[in-house]
C-alpha positions as CSV (number, residue, x, y, z in Angstrom):
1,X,0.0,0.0,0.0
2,X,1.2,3.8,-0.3
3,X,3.4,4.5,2.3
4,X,4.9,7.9,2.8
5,X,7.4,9.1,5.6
6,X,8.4,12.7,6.3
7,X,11.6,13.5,7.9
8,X,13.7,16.3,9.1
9,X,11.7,18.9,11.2
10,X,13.3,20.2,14.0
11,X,13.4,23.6,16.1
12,X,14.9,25.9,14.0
13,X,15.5,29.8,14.5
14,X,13.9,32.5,12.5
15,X,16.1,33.0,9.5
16,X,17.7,29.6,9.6
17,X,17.5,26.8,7.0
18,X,15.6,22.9,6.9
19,X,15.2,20.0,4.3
20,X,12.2,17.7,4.6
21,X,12.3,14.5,3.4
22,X,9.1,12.6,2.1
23,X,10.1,8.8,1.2
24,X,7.4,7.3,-0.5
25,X,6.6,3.2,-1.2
26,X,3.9,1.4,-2.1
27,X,3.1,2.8,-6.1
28,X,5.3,4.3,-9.0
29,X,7.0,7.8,-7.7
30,X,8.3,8.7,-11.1
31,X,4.4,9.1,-12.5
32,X,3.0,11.1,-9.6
33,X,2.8,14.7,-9.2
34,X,3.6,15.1,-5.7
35,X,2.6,18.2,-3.0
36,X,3.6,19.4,0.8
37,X,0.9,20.8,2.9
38,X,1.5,22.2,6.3
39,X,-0.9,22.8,9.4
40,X,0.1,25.6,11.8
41,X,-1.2,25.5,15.5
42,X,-4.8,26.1,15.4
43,X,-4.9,26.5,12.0
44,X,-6.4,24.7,8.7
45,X,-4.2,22.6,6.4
46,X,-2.8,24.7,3.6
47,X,-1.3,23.5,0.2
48,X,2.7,24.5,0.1
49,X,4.0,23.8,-3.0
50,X,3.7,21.2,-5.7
51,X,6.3,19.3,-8.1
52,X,5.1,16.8,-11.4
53,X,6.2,14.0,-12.1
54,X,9.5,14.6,-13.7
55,X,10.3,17.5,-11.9
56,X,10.4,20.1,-14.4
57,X,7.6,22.1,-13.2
58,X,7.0,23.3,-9.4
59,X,4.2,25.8,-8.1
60,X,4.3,27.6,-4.6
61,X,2.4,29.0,-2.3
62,X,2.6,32.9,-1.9
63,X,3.6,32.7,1.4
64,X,6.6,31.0,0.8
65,X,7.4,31.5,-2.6
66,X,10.9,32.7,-3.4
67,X,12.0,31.0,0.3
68,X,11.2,27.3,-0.1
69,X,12.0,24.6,-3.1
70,X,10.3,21.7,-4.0
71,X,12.7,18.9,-5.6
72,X,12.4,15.2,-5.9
73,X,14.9,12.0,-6.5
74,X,12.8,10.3,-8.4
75,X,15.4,7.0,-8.3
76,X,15.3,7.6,-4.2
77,X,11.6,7.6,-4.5
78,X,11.9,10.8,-2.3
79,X,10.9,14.2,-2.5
80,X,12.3,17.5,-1.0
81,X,11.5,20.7,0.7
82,X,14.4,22.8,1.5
83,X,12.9,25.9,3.6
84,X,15.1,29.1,4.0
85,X,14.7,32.5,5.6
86,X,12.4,30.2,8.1
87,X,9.7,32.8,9.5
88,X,8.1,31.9,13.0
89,X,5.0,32.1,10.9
90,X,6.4,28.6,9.5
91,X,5.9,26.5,12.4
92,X,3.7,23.6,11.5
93,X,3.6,19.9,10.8
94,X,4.6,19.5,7.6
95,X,2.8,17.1,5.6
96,X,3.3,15.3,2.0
97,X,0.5,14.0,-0.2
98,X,0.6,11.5,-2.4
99,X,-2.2,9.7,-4.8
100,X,-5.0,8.3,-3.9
101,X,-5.9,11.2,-1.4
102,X,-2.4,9.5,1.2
103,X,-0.3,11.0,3.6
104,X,2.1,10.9,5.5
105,X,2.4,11.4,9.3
106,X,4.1,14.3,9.5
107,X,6.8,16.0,10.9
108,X,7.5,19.0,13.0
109,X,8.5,22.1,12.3
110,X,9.1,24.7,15.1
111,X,10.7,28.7,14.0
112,X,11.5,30.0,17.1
113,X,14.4,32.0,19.0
């Protein structure tokens, strides 16, 4: 079955740098667009960014456009999020999504001094 597995959140202070990780299983990586979502504290889940299939064409969400990059390895069967100028405004559990409506379980990501 789908699996998918975020790593790499950690407390971080504002203006500093992460990578996520999202390794995925269970269905064929190198076909499916991919996406990160994050949910603040006391806040919705909102869309991030998104990458196709191959890579060659990413979107982004205002809020962190021109800070954050979505990649992928599609031989790894993993996909990136490196995060930069990291606002406090950032803090959430970051999630990816795969098909099928799956995701993962998260992991944590805390801007703070």
């Amino acid at each position: 079955q789908v699996q998918l597995v975020e790593s790499g959140g950690r407390l971080v202070q504002p203006g500093g740098s992460l990578r996520l990780s999202c390794a995925a299983s269970g269905f064929t990586f190198k076909y499916q667009t991919m996406n990160w979502y994050r949910q603040g504290p006391g806040k919705e889940r909102e869309w991030v960014a998104e990458i196709t299939s191959s890579g060659s064409q990413t979107y982004y969400a205002e809020s962190v456009k021109g800070r954050f990059a979505i990649s992928r390895d599609n031989v790894k069967n993993t996909m990136y999020l490196q995060m930069n100028s990291l606002k406090p405004e950032d803090t959430a559990v970051y999630y990816c999504k795969g098909p099928e409506g799956s995701w993962g379980q998260g992991t944590q990501v805390t801007v703070s001094s």
